[in-house]
Phi, psi and omega in degrees: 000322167321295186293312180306334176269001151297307202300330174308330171291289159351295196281355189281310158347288176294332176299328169293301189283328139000289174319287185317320197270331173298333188282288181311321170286331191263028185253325222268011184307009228267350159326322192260025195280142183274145195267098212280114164336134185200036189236339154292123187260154183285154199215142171265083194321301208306339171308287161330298185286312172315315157322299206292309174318304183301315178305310182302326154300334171274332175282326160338280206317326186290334215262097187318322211223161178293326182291325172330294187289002171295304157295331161298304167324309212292288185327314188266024165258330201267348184284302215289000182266010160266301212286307160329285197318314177294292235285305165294322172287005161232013147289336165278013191263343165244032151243015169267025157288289200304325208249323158271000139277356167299313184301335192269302175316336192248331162306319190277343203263340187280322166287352162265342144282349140313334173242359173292313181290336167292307185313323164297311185275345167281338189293296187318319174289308166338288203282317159355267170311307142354283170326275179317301184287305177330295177314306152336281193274000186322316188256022216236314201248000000 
């Protein structure tokens, strides 16, 4: 009669520990935290478009027949999509404030699931253990 009255402690037990080792494999992401860029330089745009004018008023200026100024068109469209291009690539050098501290915050939240699935799983033993002894000792006291 004794042993019917453990396994229910026993399986509560085995359930905690069951909780630590799934808390661990699935807590343990931190690996997979996103990674702020640190390879990009800052660009002086206004530089860049101002370049990009001249060139084009001196190719204009130059220019005779509506196909010339068609190619001149063509040249500052392809001037000013280098300058799009510096531009979106160095927004991420000022978004990288933004992006280690996201890193750190999903580094602290992985450690705090981590101590959520132990904290469940020492209750769970805790409640386990509990069990078994009340069963144990039931008739004693």
């Amino acid at each position: 009669m004794l042993f019917k009255r453990i396994i229910p402690g026993a399986v509560v037990i085995l359930l905690g520990i069951l909780v630590v080792v799934v808390g661990i494999v699935v807590g343990g992401g931190g690996d997979s935290c996103v990674t702020a860029p640190s390879n990009i330089a800052k660009v002086d745009i206004n530089e860049e478009v101002e370049s990009a004018e001249a060139r084009f008023t001196l190719n204009n200026a130059s220019a005779e027949s509506a196909p010339q100024q068609q190619v001149c068109n063509g040249w500052y469209a392809n001037d000013l999509l280098v300058v799009i291009g510096k531009a979106m690539a160095s927004v991420g050098e000022t978004n990288k404030p933004i992006l280690e501290n996201q890193q750190k915050i999903l580094e602290s939240n992985n450690k705090m699931i981590k101590v959520i699935w132990i904290s469940i799983a020492l209750i769970l033993v805790a409640f386990g253990s509990f069990f078994i002894l009340w069963a144990v000792f039931k008739d004693e006291y």
